[in-house]
C-alpha positions in Angstrom: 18.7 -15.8 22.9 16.9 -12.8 22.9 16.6 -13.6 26.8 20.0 -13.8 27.5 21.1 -10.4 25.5 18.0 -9.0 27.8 19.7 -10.0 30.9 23.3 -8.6 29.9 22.1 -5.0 28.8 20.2 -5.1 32.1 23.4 -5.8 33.8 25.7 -3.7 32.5 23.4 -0.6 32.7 24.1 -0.3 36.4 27.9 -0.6 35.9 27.8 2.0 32.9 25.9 4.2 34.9 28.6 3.9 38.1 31.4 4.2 35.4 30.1 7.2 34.8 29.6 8.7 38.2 33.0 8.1 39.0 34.2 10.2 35.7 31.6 12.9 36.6 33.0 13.2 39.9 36.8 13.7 39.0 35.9 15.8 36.2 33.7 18.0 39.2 37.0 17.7 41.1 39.5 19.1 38.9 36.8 22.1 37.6 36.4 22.8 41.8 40.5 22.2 42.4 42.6 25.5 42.6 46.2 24.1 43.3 47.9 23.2 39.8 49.4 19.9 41.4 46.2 18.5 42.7 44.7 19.7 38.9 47.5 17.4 37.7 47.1 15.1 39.6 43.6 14.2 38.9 43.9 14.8 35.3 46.2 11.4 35.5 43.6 10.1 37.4 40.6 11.0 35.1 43.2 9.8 31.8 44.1 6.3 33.5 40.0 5.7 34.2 38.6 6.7 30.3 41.9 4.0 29.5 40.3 1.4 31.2 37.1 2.1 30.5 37.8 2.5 26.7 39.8 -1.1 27.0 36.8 -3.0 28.6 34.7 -1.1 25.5 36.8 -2.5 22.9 36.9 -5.7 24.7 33.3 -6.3 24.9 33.0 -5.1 21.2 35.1 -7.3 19.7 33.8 -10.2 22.1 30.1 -9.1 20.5 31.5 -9.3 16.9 33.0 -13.0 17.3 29.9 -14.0 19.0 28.3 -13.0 16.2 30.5 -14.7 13.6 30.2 -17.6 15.0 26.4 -17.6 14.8 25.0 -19.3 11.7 23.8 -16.7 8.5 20.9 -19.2 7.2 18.2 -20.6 9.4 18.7 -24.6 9.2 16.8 -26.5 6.8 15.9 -30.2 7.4 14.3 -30.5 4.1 17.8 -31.7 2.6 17.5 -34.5 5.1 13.8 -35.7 4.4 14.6 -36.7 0.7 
């Protein structure tokens, strides 16, 4: 278990990171842009990315939360079944 969540963080860094690259870059875009138009433009750009990204977020959360539902609260006891 503690395997498998090791693996996932350690994949998902990388495409957190890039995620953030590409919101760094339209944010260095619209700061470098003069033209109001292109300013607009990449503003829709910039909103339309943080929307997906905040989706996949809020996917992955709740996907984590009914994971973890599903997971048992006690540890199993066999001593019920030895008597």
């Amino acid at each position: 278990m503690k395997k498998s969540i090791f693996i996932l963080i350690l994949f998902f860094i990388p495409i957190l990171n890039a995620q953030e690259l590409v919101v760094d870059k339209l944010l260095e875009k619209i700061n470098t842009t003069k033209d109001k138009e292109e300013k607009q433009v990449l503003i829709k750009k910039l909103k339309k990315t943080l929307a997906d990204k905040n989706k996949k977020e809020i996917q992955e959360a709740n996907a984590i939360i009914k994971a973890k539902q599903k997971l048992p609260s006690k540890v199993y006891d066999e001593t019920f079944l030895n008597k």
